[in-house]
C-alpha positions as CSV (number, residue, x, y, z in Angstrom):
1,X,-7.7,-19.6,-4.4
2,X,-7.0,-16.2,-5.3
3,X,-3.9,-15.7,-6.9
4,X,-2.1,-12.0,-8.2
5,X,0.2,-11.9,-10.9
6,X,2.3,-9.4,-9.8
7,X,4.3,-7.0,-12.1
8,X,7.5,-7.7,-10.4
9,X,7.3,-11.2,-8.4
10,X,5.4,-12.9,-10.7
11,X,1.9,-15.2,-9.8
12,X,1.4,-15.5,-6.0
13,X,-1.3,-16.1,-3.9
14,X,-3.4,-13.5,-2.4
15,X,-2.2,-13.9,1.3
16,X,1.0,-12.5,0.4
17,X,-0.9,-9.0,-0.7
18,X,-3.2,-6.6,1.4
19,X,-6.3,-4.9,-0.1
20,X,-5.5,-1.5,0.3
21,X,-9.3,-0.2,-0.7
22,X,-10.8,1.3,-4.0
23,X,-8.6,2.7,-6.8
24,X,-11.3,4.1,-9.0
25,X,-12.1,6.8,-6.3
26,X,-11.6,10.7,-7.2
27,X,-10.3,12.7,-4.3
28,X,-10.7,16.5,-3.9
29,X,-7.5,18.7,-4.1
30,X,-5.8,18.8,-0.6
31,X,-6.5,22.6,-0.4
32,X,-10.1,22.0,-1.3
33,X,-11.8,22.7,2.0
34,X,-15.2,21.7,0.9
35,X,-16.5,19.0,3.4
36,X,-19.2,17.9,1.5
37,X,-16.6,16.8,-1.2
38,X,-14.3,15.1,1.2
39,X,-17.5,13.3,3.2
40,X,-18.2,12.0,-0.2
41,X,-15.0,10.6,-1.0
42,X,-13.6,9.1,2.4
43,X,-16.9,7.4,3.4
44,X,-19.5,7.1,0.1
45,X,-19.0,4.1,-1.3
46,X,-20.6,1.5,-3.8
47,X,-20.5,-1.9,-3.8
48,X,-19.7,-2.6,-7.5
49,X,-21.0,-6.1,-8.9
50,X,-18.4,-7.3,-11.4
51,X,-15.4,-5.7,-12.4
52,X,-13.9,-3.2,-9.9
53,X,-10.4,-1.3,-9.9
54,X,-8.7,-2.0,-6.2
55,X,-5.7,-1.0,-4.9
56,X,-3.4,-4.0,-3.6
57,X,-0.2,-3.7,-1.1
58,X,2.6,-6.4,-1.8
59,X,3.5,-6.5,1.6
60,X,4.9,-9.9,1.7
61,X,7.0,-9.7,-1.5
62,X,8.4,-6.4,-3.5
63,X,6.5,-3.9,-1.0
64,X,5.5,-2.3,-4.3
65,X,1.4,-0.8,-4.5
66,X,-0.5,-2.5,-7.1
67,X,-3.8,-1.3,-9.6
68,X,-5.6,-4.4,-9.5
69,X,-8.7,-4.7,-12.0
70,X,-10.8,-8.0,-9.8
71,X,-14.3,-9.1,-10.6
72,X,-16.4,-9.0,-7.5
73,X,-18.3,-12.0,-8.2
74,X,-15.9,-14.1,-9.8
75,X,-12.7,-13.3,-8.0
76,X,-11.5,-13.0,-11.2
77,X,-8.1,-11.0,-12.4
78,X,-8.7,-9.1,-15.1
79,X,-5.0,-6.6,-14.7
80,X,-2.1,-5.9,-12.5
81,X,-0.2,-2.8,-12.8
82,X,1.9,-0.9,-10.6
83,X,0.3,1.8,-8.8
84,X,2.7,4.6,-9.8
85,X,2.8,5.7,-13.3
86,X,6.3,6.0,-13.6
87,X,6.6,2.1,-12.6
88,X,3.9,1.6,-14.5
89,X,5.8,2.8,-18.0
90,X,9.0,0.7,-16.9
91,X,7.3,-2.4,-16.8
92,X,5.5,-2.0,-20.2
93,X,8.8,-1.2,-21.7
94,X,10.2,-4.7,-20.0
95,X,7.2,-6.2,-21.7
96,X,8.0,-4.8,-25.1
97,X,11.4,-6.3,-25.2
């Protein structure tokens, strides 16, 4: 069973989450008008083997968006951290203490 440590709630199971897609994808500036660039980004993707940087929804708990680090084959955690930066900074200082 897959299981996410989440920042905030603590280890729950995977049902309570929803894979939001791929959080090691670049995206163009939103004035860059190049479609070429945007066709690349919105619908090119690979299908990593091993570990891969996703994007994870907390629907069922804290609503909060998730960085999660998974191994594709494995299923594996690697490391959950909060989306946003500025969450992401108050949660190591919690850590610290």
């Amino acid at each position: 069973m897959l299981r996410i440590n989440c920042p905030f709630c603590g280890l729950r199971d995977h049902e309570e989450f929803s894979y939001e897609g791929d959080a090691s994808i670049s995206y163009p500036a939103l004035d860059n008008h190049d479609e070429e660039a945007w066709y690349r980004a919105v619908f090119l993707r690979k299908n990593p083997r091993g570990p891969h940087l996703e994007y994870w929804y907390h629907s069922a708990g804290c609503r909060m968006w998730l960085k999660v680090e998974r191994d594709t084959l494995t299923h594996e955690i690697g490391s959950v951290v909060p989306a946003h930066s500025g969450y992401a900074k108050q949660v190591a200082k919690r850590k610290a203490k």
